[in-house]
C-alpha positions, 0 to 999 in steps of 0.5 A: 500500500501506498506510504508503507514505509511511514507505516513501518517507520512510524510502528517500529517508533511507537513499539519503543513506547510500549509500557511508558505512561508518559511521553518525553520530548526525545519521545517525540521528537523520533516519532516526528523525524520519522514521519518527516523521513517517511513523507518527504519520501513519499513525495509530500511537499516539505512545507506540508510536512513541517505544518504536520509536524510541528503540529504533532509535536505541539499536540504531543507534549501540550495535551493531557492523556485521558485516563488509563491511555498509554503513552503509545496509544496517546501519540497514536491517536494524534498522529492517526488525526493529524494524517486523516486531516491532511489527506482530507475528506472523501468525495460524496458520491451517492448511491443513487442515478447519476451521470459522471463524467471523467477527466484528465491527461493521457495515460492517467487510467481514465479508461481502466478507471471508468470499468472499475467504478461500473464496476464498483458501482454494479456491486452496490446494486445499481446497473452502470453503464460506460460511455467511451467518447475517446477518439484521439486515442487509437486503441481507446474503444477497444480497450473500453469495450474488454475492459467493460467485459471483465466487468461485467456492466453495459458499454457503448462506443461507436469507433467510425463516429469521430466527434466525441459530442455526438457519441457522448448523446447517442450514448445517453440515449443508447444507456438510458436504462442504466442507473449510473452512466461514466462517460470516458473521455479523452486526454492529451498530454498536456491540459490544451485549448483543444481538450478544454473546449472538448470537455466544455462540449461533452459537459454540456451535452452531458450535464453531469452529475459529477466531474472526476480528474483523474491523477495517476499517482506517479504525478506526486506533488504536481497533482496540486498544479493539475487539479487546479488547472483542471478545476479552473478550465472546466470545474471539478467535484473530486478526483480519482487517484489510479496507480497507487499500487507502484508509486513511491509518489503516491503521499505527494499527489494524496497530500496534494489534492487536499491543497486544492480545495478537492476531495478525493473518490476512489483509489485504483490499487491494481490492474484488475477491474475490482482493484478499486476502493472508495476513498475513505480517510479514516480507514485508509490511515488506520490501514497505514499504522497497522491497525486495520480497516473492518469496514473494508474487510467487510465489503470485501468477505461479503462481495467474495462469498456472494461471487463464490455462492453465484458460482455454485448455488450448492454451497453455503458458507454457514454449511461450514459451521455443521457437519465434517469440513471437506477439501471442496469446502477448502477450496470453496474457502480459498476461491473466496479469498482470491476473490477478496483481492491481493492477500497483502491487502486483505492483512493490511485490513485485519487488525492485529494481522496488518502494519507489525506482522506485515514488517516482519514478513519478507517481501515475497511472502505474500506471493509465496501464500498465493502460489501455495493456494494455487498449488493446492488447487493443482493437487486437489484436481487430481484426487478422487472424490472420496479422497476429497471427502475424506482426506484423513484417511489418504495414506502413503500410497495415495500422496505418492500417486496424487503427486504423480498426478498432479505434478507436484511434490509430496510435500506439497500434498502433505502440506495441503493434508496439515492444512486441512487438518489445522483448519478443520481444528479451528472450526471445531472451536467456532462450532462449540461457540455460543453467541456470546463466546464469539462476539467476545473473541471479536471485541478482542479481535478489534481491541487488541491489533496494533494498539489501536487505543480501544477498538475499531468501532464507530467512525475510526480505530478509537470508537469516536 
C-alpha cells in the first residue's frame, strides 16, 4: 500500500513506547523525524510536512492523556488525526442515478478507471453503464469495450463516429436504462485549448452529475498544479487517484489534492477491474499504522462469498459451521479469498494481522501464500472424490500417486493434508461457540491489533 514505509517507520517508533505512561520530548521528537523521513519520501511537499509536524509535536507534549491511555496509544491517536486531516475528506458520491463524467491527461487510467467504478458501482446494486467518447486515442474503444467485459456492466462506443459530442448523446440515449452512466473521455498530454473546449462540449451535452480528474499517482506533488488547472478550465467535484499500487509518489499527489480545495473518490490499487476502493480517510490511515480497516474487510468477505455462492448455488458458507469440513469446502474457502483481492491487502485490513506482522514478513511472502493456494488447487484436481471427502484417511500410497498426478511434490500434498487438518481444528472451536463466546473473541479481535487505543468501532480505530 501506498506510504508503507511511514507505516513501518512510524510502528517500529511507537513499539519503543510500549509500557511508558508518559511521553518525553526525545519521545517525540523520533516519532516526528520519522514521519518527516517517511513523507518527504513519499513525495509530500516539505512545507506540508513541517505544518504536520510541528503540529504533532505541539499536540504531543501540550495535551493531557485521558485516563488509563498509554503513552503509545496517546501519540497514536494524534498522529492517526493529524494524517486523516491532511489527506482530507472523501468525495460524496451517492448511491443513487447519476451521470459522471471523467477527466484528465493521457495515460492517467481514465479508461481502466471508468470499468472499475461500473464496476464498483454494479456491486452496490445499481446497473452502470460506460460511455467511451475517446477518439484521439487509437486503441481507446477497444480497450473500453474488454475492459467493460471483465466487468461485467453495459458499454457503448461507436469507433467510425469521430466527434466525441455526438457519441457522448447517442450514448445517453443508447444507456438510458442504466442507473449510473461514466462517460470516458479523452486526454492529451498536456491540459490544451483543444481538450478544454472538448470537455466544455461533452459537459454540456452531458450535464453531469459529477466531474472526476483523474491523477495517476506517479504525478506526486504536481497533482496540486493539475487539479487546479483542471478545476479552473472546466470545474471539478473530486478526483480519482489510479496507480497507487507502484508509486513511491503516491503521499505527494494524496497530500496534494487536499491543497486544492478537492476531495478525493476512489483509489485504483491494481490492474484488475475490482482493484478499486472508495476513498475513505479514516480507514485508509488506520490501514497505514497497522491497525486495520473492518469496514473494508467487510465489503470485501461479503462481495467474495456472494461471487463464490453465484458460482455454485450448492454451497453455503454457514454449511461450514455443521457437519465434517471437506477439501471442496477448502477450496470453496480459498476461491473466496482470491476473490477478496491481493492477500497483502486483505492483512493490511485485519487488525492485529496488518502494519507489525506485515514488517516482519519478507517481501515475497505474500506471493509465496498465493502460489501455495494455487498449488493446492493443482493437487486437489487430481484426487478422487472420496479422497476429497475424506482426506484423513489418504495414506502413503495415495500422496505418492496424487503427486504423480498432479505434478507436484509430496510435500506439497502433505502440506495441503496439515492444512486441512489445522483448519478443520479451528472450526471445531467456532462450532462449540455460543453467541456470546464469539462476539467476545471479536471485541478482542478489534481491541487488541496494533494498539489501536480501544477498538475499531464507530467512525475510526478509537470508537469516536
Amino acid at each position: 500500500m501506498v506510504l508503507d514505509n511511514l507505516g513501518s517507520s512510524l510502528r517500529g517508533s511507537l513499539e519503543k513506547l510500549r509500557g511508558q505512561s508518559r511521553l518525553s520530548e526525545e519521545d517525540v521528537e523520533e516519532i516526528v523525524k520519522e514521519i518527516q523521513r517517511a513523507l518527504i519520501q513519499a513525495d509530500v511537499d516539505i512545507a506540508l510536512v513541517q505544518a504536520l509536524s510541528d503540529d504533532i509535536k505541539e499536540r504531543a507534549l501540550e495535551e493531557e492523556p485521558p485516563a488509563g491511555t498509554t503513552a503509545r496509544d496517546h501519540i497514536l491517536r494524534i498522529v492517526y488525526e493529524e494524517l486523516v486531516a491532511l489527506v482530507g475528506d472523501s468525495t460524496e458520491i451517492p448511491l443513487e442515478p447519476q451521470t459522471i463524467v471523467l477527466a484528465g491527461l493521457q495515460g492517467s487510467g481514465k479508461t481502466t478507471t471508468a470499468a472499475k467504478m461500473a464496476w464498483w458501482f454494479s456491486k452496490k446494486g445499481l446497473r452502470p453503464a460506460v460511455i467511451q467518447t475517446d477518439t484521439f486515442r487509437p486503441g481507446a474503444y477497444d480497450q473500453a469495450k474488454q475492459m467493460t467485459e471483465r466487468a461485467e456492466v453495459d458499454f457503448y462506443g461507436d469507433p467510425d463516429e469521430e466527434d466525441p459530442v455526438k457519441i457522448a448523446r447517442d450514448g445517453l440515449e443508447k444507456t438510458q436504462d442504466a442507473d449510473v452512466r461514466i462517460v470516458d473521455t479523452s486526454g492529451r498530454s498536456g491540459l490544451n485549448e483543444e481538450l478544454v473546449d472538448e470537455l466544455e462540449e461533452i459537459e454540456a451535452e452531458v450535464n453531469p452529475d459529477h466531474n472526476l480528474l483523474v491523477l495517476d499517482a506517479a504525478i506526486g506533488q504536481g497533482a496540486k498544479d493539475q487539479a487546479k488547472a483542471f478545476g479552473d478550465a472546466v470545474g471539478i467535484d473530486g478526483v480519482v487517484i489510479t496507480k497507487l499500487d507502484g508509486t513511491a509518489k503516491g503521499g505527494g499527489a494524496l497530500a496534494a489534492v487536499d491543497q486544492t480545495n478537492s476531495t478525493i473518490a476512489f483509489l485504483g490499487t491494481g490492474e484488475e477491474v475490482q482493484d478499486i476502493e472508495r476513498f475513505e480517510p479514516s480507514g485508509f490511515i488506520s490501514r497505514l499504522l497497522g491497525m486495520g480497516d473492518l469496514k473494508q474487510l467487510t465489503e470485501r468477505v461479503e462481495r467474495a462469498m456472494e461471487e463464490t455462492g453465484e458460482e455454485d448455488d450448492d454451497w453455503d458458507p454457514e454449511d461450514l459451521m455443521e457437519g465434517e469440513f471437506t477439501l471442496h469446502d477448502m477450496r470453496k474457502q480459498m476461491n473466496a479469498m482470491n476473490k477478496m483481492g491481493p492477500l497483502d491487502q486483505v492483512m493490511d485490513m485485519i487488525p492485529g494481522l496488518g502494519g507489525g506482522l506485515m514488517d516482519q514478513l519478507p517481501d515475497d511472502a505474500m506471493d509465496v501464500t498465493q502460489d501455495r493456494m494455487r498449488n493446492f488447487e493443482v493437487v486437489m484436481d487430481s484426487m478422487t472424490e472420496e479422497e476429497l471427502q475424506q482426506p484423513r484417511s489418504i495414506g502413503k500410497s495415495q500422496v505418492e500417486r496424487i503427486a504423480r498426478g498432479s505434478g507436484q511434490g509430496e510435500e506439497v500434498v502433505r502440506e495441503l493434508l496439515e492444512q486441512h487438518k489445522m483448519m478443520a481444528r479451528m472450526l471445531k472451536q467456532f462450532q462449540g461457540m455460543g453467541d456470546g463466546d464469539m462476539q467476545r473473541m471479536m471485541k478482542q479481535m478489534q481491541g487488541g491489533g496494533g494498539g489501536g487505543g480501544g477498538g475499531m468501532g464507530g467512525m475510526g480505530p478509537f470508537g469516536d
